[in-house]
MIROMAR-806819 format. One record per residue (C-alpha): residue number from 0; chain; x, y, z. Coordinates in nm, 3 decimals, padded with zeros to 5 digits. Example, Ala and Ser with C-alpha at 12.3 -4.5 7.8 and 13.67 -1.06 7.14 Angstrom:
BEGIN
{r 0, "A", {01.230, -00.450, 00.780}} {r 1, "A", {01.367, -00.106, 00.714}} 
//
This chain:
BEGIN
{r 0, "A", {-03.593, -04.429, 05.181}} {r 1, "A", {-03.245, -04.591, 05.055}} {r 2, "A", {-03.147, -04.291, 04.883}} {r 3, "A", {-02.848, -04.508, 04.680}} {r 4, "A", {-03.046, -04.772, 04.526}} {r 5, "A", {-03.425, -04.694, 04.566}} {r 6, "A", {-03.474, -04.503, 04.219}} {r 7, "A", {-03.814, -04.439, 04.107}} {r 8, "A", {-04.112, -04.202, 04.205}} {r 9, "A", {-04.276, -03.920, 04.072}} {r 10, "A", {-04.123, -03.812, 03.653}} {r 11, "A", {-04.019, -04.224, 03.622}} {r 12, "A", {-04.131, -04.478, 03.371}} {r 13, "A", {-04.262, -04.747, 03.632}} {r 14, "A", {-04.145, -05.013, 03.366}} {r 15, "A", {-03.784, -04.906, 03.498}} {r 16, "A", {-03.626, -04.628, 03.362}} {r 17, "A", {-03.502, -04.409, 03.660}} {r 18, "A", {-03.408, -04.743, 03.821}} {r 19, "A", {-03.140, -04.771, 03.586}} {r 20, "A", {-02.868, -04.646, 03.816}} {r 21, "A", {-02.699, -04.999, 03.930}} {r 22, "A", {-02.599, -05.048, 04.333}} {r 23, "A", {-02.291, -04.903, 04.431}} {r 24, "A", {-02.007, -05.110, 04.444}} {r 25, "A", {-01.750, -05.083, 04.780}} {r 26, "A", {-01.411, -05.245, 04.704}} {r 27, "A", {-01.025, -05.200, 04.746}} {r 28, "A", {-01.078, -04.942, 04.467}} {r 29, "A", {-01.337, -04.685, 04.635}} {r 30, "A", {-01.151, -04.390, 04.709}} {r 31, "A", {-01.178, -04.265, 05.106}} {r 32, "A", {-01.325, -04.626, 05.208}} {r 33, "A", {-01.105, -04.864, 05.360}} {r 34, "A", {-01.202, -05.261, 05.233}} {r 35, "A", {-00.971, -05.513, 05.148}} {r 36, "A", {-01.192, -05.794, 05.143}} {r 37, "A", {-01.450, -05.893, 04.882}} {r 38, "A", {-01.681, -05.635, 04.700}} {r 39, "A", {-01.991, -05.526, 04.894}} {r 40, "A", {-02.311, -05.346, 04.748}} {r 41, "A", {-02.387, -05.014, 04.909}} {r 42, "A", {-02.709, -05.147, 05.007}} {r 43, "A", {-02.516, -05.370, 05.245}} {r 44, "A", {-02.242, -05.126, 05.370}} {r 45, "A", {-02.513, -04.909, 05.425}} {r 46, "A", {-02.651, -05.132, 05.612}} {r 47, "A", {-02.416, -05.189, 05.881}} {r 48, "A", {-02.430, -04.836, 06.015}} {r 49, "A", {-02.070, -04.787, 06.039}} {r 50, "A", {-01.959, -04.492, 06.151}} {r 51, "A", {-01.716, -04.227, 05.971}} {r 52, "A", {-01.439, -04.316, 06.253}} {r 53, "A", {-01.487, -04.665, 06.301}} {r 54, "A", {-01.146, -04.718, 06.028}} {r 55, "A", {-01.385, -04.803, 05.811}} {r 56, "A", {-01.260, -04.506, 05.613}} {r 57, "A", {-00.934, -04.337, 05.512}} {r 58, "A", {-00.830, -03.959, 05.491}} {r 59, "A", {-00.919, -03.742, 05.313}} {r 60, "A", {-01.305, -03.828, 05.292}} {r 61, "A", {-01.631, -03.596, 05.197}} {r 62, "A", {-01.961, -03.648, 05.359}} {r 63, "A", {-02.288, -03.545, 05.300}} {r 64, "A", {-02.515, -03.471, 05.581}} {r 65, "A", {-02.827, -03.621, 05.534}} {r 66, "A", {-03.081, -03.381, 05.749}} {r 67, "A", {-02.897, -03.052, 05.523}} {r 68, "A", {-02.969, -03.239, 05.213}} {r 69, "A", {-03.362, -03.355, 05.299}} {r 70, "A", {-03.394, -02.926, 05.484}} {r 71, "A", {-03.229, -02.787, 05.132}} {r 72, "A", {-03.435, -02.992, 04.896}} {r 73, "A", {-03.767, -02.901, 05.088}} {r 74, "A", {-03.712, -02.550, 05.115}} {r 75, "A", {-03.684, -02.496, 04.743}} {r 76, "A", {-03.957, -02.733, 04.634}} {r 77, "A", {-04.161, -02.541, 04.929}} {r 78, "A", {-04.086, -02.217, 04.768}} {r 79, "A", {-04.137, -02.317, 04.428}} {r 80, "A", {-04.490, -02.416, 04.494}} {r 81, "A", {-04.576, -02.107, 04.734}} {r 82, "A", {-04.455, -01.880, 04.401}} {r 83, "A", {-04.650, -02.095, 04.175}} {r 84, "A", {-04.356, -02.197, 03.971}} {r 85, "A", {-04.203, -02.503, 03.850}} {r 86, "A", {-03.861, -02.604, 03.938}} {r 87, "A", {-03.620, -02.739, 03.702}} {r 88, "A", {-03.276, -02.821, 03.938}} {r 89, "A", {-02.973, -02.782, 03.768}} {r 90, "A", {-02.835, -03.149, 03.822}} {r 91, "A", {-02.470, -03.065, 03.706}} {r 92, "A", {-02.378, -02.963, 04.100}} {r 93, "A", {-02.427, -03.324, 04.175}} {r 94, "A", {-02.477, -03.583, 03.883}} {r 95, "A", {-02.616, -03.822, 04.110}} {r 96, "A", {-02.917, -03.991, 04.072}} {r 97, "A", {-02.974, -04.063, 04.411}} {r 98, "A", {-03.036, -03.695, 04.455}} {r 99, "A", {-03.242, -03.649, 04.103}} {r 100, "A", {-03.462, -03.881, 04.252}} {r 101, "A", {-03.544, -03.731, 04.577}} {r 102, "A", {-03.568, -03.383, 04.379}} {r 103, "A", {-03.836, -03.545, 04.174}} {r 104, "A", {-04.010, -03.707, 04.459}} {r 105, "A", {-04.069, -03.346, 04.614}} {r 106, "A", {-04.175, -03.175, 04.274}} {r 107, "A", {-03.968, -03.125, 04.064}} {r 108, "A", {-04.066, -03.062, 03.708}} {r 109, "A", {-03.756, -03.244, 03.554}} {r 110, "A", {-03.377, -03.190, 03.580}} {r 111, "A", {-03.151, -02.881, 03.415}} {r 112, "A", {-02.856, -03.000, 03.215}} {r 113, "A", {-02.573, -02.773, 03.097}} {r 114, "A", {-02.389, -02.988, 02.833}} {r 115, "A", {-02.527, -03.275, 02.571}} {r 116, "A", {-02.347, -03.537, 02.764}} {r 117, "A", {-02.482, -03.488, 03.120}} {r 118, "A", {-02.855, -03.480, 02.927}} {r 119, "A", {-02.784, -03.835, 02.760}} {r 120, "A", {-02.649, -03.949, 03.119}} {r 121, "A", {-02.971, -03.851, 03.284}} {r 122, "A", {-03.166, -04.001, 03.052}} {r 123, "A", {-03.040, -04.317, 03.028}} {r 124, "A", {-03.023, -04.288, 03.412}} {r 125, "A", {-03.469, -04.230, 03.367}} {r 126, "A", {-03.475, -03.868, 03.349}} {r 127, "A", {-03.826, -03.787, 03.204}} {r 128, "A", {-03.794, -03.455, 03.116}} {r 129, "A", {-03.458, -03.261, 03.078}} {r 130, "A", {-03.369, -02.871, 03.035}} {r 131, "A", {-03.050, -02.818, 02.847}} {r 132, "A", {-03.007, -02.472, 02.952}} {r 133, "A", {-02.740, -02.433, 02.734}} {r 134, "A", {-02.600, -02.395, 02.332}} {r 135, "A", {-02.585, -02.721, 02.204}} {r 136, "A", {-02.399, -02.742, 01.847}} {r 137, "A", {-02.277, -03.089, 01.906}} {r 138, "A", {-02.429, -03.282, 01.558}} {r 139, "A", {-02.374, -03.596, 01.662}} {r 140, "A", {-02.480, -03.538, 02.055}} {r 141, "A", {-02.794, -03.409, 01.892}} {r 142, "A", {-02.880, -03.706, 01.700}} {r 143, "A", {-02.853, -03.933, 01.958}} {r 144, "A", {-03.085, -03.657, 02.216}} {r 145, "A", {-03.302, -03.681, 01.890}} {r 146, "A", {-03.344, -04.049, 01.905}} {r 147, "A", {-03.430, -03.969, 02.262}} {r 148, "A", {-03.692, -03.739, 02.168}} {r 149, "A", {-03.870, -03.996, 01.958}} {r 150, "A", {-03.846, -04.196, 02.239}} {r 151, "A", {-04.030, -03.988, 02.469}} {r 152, "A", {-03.812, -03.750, 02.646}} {r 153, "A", {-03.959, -03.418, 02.687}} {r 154, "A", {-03.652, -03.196, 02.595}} {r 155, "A", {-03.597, -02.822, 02.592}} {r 156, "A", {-03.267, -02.632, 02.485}} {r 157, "A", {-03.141, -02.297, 02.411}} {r 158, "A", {-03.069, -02.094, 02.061}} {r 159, "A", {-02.931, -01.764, 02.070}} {r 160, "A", {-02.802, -01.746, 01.713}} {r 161, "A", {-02.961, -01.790, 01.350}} {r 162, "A", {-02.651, -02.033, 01.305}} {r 163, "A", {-02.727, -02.249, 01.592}} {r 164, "A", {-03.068, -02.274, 01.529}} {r 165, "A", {-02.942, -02.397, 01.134}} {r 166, "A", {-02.750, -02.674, 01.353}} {r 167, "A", {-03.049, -02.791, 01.563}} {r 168, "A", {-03.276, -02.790, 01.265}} {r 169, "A", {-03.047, -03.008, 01.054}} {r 170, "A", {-02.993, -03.255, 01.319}} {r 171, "A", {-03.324, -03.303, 01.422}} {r 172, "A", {-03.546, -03.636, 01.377}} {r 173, "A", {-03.923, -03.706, 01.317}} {r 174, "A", {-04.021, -03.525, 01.668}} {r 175, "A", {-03.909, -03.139, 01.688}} {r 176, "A", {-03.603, -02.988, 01.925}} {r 177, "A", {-03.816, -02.733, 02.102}} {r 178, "A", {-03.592, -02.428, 02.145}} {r 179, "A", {-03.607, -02.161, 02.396}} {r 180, "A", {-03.420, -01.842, 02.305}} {r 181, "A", {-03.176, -01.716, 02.535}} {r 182, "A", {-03.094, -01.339, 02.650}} {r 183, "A", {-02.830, -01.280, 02.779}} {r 184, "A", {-02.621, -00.920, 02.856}} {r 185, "A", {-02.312, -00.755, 02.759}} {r 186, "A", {-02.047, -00.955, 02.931}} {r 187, "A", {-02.204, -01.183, 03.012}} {r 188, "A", {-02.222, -01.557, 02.909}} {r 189, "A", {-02.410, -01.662, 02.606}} {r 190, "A", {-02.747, -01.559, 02.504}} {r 191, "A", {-02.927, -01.303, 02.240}} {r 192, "A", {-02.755, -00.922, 02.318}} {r 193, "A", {-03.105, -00.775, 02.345}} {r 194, "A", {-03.504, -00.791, 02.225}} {r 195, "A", {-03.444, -00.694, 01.878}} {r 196, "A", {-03.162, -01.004, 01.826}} {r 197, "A", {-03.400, -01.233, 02.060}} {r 198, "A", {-03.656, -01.185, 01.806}} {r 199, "A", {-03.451, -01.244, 01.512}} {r 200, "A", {-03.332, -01.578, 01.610}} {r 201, "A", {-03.743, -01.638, 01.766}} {r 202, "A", {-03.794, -01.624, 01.420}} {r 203, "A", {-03.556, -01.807, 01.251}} {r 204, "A", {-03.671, -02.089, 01.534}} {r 205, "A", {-04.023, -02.017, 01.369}} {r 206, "A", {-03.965, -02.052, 00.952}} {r 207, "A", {-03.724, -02.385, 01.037}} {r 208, "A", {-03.825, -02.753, 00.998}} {r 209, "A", {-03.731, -02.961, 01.258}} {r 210, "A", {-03.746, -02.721, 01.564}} {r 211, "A", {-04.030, -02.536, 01.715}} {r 212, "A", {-04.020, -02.241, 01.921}} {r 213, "A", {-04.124, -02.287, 02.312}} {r 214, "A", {-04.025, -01.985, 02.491}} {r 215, "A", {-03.710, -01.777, 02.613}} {r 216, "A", {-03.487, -01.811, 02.943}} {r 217, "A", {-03.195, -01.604, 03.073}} {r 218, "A", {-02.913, -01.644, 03.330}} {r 219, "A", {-02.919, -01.363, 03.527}} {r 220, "A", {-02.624, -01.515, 03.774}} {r 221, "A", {-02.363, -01.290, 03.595}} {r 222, "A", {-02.544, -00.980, 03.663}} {r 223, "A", {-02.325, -00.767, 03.892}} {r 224, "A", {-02.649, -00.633, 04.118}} {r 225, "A", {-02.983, -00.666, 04.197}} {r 226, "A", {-03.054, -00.392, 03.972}} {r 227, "A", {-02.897, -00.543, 03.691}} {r 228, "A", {-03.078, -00.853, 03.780}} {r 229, "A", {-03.445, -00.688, 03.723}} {r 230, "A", {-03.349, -00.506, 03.463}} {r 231, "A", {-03.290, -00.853, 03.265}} {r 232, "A", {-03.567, -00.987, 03.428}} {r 233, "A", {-03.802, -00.734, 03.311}} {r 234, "A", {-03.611, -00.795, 03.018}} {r 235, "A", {-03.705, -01.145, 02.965}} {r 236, "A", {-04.046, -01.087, 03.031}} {r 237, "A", {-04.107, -00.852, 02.731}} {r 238, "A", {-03.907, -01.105, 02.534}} {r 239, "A", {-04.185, -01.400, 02.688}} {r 240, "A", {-04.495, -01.157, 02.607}} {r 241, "A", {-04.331, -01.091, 02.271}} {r 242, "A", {-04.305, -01.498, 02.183}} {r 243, "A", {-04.580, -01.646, 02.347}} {r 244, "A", {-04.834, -01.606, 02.072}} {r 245, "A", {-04.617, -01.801, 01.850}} {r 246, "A", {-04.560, -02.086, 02.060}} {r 247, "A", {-04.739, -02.430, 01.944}} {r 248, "A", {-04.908, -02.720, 02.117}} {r 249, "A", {-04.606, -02.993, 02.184}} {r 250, "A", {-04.577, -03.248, 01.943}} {r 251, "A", {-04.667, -03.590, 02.081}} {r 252, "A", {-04.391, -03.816, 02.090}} {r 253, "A", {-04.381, -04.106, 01.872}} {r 254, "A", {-04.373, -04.346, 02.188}} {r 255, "A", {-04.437, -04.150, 02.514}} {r 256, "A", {-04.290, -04.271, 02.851}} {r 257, "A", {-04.563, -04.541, 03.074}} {r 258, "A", {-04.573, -04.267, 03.292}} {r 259, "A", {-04.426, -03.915, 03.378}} {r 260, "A", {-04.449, -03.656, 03.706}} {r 261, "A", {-04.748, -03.535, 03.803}} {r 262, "A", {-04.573, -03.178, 03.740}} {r 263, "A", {-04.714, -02.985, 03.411}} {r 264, "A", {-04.610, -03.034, 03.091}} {r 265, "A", {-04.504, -02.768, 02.894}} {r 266, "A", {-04.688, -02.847, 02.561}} {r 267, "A", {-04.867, -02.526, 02.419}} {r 268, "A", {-04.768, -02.271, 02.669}} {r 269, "A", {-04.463, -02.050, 02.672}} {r 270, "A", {-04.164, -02.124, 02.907}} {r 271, "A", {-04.005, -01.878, 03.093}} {r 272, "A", {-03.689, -01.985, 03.268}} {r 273, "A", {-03.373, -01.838, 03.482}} {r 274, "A", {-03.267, -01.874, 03.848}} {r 275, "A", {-02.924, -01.977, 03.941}} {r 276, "A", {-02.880, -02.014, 04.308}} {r 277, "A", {-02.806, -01.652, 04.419}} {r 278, "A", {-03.134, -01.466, 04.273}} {r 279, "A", {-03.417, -01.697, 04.265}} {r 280, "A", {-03.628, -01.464, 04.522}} {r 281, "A", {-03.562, -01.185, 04.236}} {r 282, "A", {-03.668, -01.449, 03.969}} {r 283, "A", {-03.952, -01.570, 04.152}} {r 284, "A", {-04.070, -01.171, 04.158}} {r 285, "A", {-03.991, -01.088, 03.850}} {r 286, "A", {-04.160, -01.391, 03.653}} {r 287, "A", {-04.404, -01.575, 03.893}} {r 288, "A", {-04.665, -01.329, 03.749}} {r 289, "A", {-04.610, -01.457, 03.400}} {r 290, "A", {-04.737, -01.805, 03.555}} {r 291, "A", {-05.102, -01.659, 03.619}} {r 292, "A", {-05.408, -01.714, 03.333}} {r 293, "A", {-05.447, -01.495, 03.096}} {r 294, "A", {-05.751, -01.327, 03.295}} {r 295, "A", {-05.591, -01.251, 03.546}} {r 296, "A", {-05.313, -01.070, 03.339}} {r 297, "A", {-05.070, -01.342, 03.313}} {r 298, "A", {-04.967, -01.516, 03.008}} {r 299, "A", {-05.013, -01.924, 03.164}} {r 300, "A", {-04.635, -01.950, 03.180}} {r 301, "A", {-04.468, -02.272, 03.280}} {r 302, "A", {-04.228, -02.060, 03.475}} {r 303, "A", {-03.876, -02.286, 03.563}} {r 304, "A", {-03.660, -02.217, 03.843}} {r 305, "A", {-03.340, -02.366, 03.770}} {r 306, "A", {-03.098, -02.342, 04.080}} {r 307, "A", {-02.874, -02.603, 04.142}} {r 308, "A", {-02.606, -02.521, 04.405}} {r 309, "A", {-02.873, -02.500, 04.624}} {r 310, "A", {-02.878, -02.868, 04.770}} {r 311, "A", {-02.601, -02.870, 04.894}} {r 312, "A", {-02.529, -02.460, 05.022}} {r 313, "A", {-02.196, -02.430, 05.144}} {r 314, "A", {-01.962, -02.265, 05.414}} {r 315, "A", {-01.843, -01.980, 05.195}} {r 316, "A", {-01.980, -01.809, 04.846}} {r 317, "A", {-02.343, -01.926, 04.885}} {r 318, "A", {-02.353, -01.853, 05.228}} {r 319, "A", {-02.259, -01.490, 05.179}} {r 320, "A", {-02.507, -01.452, 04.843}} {r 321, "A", {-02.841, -01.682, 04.944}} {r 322, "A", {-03.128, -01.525, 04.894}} {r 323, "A", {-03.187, -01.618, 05.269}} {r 324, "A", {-03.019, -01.343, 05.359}} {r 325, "A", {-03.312, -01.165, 05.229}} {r 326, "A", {-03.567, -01.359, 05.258}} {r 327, "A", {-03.746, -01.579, 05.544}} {r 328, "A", {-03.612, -01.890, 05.549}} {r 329, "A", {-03.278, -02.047, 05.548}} {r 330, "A", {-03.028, -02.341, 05.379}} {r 331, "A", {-02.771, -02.582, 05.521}} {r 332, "A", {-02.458, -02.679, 05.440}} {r 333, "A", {-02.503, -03.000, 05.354}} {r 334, "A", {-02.090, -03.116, 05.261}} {r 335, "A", {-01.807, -03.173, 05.502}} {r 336, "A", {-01.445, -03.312, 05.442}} {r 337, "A", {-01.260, -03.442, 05.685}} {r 338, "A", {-00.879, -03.450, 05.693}} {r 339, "A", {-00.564, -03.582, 05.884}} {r 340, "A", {-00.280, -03.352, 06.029}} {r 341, "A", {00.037, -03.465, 05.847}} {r 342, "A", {00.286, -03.243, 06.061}} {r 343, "A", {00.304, -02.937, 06.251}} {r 344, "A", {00.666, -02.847, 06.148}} {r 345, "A", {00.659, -02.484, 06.261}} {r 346, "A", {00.441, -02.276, 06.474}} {r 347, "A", {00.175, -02.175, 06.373}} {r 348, "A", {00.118, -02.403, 06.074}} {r 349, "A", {-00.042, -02.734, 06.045}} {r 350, "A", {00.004, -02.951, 05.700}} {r 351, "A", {-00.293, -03.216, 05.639}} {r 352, "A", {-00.334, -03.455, 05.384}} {r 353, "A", {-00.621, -03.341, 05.164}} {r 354, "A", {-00.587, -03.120, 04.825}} {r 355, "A", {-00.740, -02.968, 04.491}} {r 356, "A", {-00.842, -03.352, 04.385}} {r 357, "A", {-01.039, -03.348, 04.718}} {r 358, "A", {-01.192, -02.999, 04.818}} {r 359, "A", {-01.305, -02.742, 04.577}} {r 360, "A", {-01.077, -02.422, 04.594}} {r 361, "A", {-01.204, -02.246, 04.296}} {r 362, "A", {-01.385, -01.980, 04.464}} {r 363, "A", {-01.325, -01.984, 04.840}} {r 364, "A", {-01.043, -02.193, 05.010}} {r 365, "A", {-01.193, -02.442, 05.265}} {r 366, "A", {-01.344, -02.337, 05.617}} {r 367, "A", {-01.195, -02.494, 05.919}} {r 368, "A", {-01.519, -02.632, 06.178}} {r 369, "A", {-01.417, -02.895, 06.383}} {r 370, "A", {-01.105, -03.035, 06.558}} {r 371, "A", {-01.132, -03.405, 06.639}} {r 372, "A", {-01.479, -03.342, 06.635}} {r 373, "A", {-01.491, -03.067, 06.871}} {r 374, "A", {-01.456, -02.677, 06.877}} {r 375, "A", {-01.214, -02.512, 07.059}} {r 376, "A", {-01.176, -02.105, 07.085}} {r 377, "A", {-00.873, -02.102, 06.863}} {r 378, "A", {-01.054, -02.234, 06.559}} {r 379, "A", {-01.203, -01.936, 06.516}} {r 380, "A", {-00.860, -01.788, 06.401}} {r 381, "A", {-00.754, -02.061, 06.189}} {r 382, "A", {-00.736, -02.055, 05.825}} {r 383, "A", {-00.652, -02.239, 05.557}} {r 384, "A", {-00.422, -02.031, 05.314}} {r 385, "A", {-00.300, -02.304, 05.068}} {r 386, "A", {-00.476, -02.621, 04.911}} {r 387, "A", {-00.180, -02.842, 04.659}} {r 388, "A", {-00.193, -03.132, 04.485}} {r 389, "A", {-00.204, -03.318, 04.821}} {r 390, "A", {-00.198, -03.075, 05.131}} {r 391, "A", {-00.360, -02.821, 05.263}} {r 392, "A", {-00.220, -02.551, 05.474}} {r 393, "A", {-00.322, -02.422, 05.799}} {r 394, "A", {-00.266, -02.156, 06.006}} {r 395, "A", {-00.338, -02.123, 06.363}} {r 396, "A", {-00.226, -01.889, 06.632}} {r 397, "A", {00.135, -01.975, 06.685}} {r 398, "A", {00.117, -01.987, 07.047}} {r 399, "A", {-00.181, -02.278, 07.011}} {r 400, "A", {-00.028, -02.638, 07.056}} {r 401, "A", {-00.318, -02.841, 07.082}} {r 402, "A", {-00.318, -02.973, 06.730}} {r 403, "A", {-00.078, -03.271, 06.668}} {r 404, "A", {00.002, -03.562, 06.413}} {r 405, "A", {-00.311, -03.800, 06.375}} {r 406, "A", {-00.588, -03.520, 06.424}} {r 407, "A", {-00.901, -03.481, 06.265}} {r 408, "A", {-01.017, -03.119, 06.135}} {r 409, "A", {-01.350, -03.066, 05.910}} {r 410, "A", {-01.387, -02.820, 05.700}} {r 411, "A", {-01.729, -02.668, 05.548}} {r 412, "A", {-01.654, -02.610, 05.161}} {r 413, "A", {-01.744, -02.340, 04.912}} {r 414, "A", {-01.891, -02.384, 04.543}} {r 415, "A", {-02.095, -02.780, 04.584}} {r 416, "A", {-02.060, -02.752, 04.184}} {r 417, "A", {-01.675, -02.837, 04.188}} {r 418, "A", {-01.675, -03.066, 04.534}} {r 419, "A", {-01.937, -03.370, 04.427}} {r 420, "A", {-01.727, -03.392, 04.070}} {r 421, "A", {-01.403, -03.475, 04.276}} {r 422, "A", {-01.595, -03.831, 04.441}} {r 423, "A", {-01.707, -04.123, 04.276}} {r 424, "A", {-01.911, -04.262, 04.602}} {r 425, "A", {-02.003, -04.041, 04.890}} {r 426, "A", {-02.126, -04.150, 05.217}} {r 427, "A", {-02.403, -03.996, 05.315}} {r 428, "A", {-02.430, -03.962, 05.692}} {r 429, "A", {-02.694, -03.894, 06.030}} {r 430, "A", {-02.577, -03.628, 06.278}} {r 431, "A", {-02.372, -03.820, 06.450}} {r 432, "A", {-02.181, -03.918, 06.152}} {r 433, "A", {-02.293, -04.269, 06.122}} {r 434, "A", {-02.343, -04.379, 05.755}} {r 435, "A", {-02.713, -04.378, 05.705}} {r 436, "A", {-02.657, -04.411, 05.277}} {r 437, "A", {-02.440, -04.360, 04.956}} {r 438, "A", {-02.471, -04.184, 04.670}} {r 439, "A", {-02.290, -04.216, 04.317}} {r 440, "A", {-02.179, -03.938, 04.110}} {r 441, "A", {-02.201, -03.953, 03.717}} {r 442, "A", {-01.920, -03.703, 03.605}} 
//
């Protein structure tokens, strides 16, 4: 599969919508590729099988390795279905179809979306059915998602106040928003501060034209411990016992898609979603239960998992909190960057030309792996202490002198969700770095 330009599968209208993403375009103007001639599709660049050090590219450049991405996106949609849970991937870590796509292919129910613009941008890029696990009080963003709604897409989205629930219900059009309430916990991000506020705003969902309530969700990713986790867990599941009687058959839309995933719908039964990237084992614990029939002491929950980071793991903060450190099983890091040393003007400290529009350095600075491809005992020692506009710092024992002018280091990253914003087009390579695909971002 031609992960770049072969949009369709499972969750798309076969009359075209999830093909909607066009070729990628290679020219002067692609940052990190080096072409000075005329404009080339990425089917065709692909196609040549260049490799990353051919000159072909410039420095700084981020790669994605193929085998980490197809290994990532089967382990989740493997333990999804062993749970018996749906899955829901947040699709703000990459905004890139190429990747919706092959999420789809292995299962997924539909995408997660965290703002009103990344939810229009995956449907008009053929997203069939679209979690905004988030507020939205945007009036005219929901208008348009409204006209989308008529239109077929199978939208959820979050309330957690009798005022935002005012906003959704005046901006809705002939087909219902359906709502799911959100708890969340004291200092935490948004969501209802307990059952007794959940159920006030349930209600307010219930007595108001133009929305319909469809179940409850949480975001348990700010908890500071696994005990905190349960505890809103448990939490949520009272809240989804407490709701799911009220919960209605879904309203057929007024011109439903050719054709949508083979994944359930979640007309008349109660969602149930949470599940960043660090807890879904607790999640999956916690709420897979709610996902049995009723006779076997379950409430039929569509049960969404909603990690996101996950595709892409990284060499630092998911590494150290991955539920694979708990579990069976394991991720890859799936993104590399690759940089030039500028100088070496003192010893013990190496300047290369890559910085914060490059790398993510929100949470963890980059990890050194590689020196011109290979490993040497020294790396082990070296650090990177200092990403700027356009350099990076890094130490080394000062007594090393094998790293000079015109070197290539890798580095493994931390936190995918601020690394794929920073690249329009990313090559997407084999294991010996020759470029197997692209992908395009949408941020």
């Amino acid at each position: 599969m031609h992960i770049a330009n072969d949009l369709g599968g499972p969750g798309a209208d076969r009359a075209g919508d999830l093909a909607a993403d066009p070729d990628v375009v290679i020219d002067w103007s692609t940052r990190g590729f080096l072409h000075a001639g005329e404009p080339v599709s990425g089917r065709e660049f692909a196609a040549a099988r260049h490799s990353l050090f051919d000159g072909s590219f410039t420095w700084p450049v981020m790669v994605l390795k193929r085998s980490a991405l197809d290994h990532n996106i089967a382990t989740l949609a493997a333990f999804t279905r062993a749970h018996g849970i749906a899955f829901a991937p947040h699709g703000k870590t990459t905004m890139a179809p190429a990747i919706f796509k092959a999420q789809l292919d292995a299962g997924a129910w539909g995408i997660s979306a965290a703002t009103p613009g990344q939810a229009l941008v995956y449907r008009r890029l053929g997203v069939p059915r679209v979690l905004l696990a988030n507020e939205i009080v945007d009036r005219a963003a929901l208008r348009m998602l409204a006209d989308e709604v008529e239109r077929g897409l199978e939208f959820l989205c979050y309330a957690d106040s009798v005022e935002g629930v005012r906003i959704l219900s005046e901006s809705a059009g002939a087909v219902p928003f359906r709502v799911l309430v959100e708890l969340g916990h004291p200092g935490g991000r948004t969501g209802c501060r307990g059952l007794p506020e959940l159920l006030a705003v349930a209600e307010a969902v219930r007595r108001s034209p133009g929305v319909e309530l469809a179940g409850v969700a949480c975001y348990e990713g700010t908890c500071p411990g696994p005990d905190e986790v349960r505890g809103i867990l448990r939490d949520l599941r009272a809240a989804a016992e407490a709701v799911a009687p009220h919960v209605p058959p879904l309203s057929p839309p007024a011109s439903p898609p050719a054709s949508l995933s083979a994944s359930p719908c979640s007309g008349g039964r109660v969602v149930v979603s949470a599940g960043g990237s660090a807890w879904f084992d607790l999640v999956a614990e916690e709420l897979a239960p709610l996902a049995r029939p009723r006779e076997e002491a379950g409430l039929d929950a569509l049960v969404l998992l909603r990690s996101g980071a996950y595709v892409a793991h990284d060499d630092g903060f998911y590494r150290e909190v991955t539920p694979y450190n708990r579990i069976d099983g394991h991720l890859l890091p799936a993104l590399e960057a690759w940089a030039q040393v500028l100088s070496v003007p003192e010893p013990g400290l190496a300047l290369l030309g890559m910085g914060k529009r490059d790398v993510p350095y929100d949470i963890d600075l980059p990890a050194v792996r590689t020196l011109n491809g290979g490993t040497v005992g020294w790396l082990e020692e070296a650090q990177v202490v200092k990403v700027l506009d356009q350099h990076t710092y890094l130490r080394f024992p000062p007594g090393e002198t094998g790293i000079r002018p015109g070197d290539l280091v890798s580095f493994g990253l931390s936190h995918p969700c601020t690394a794929f914003d920073k690249w329009r087009v990313i090559p997407v390579v084999d294991d010996d770095y020759v470029v197997t695909d692209l992908i395009k971002t949408y941020f």
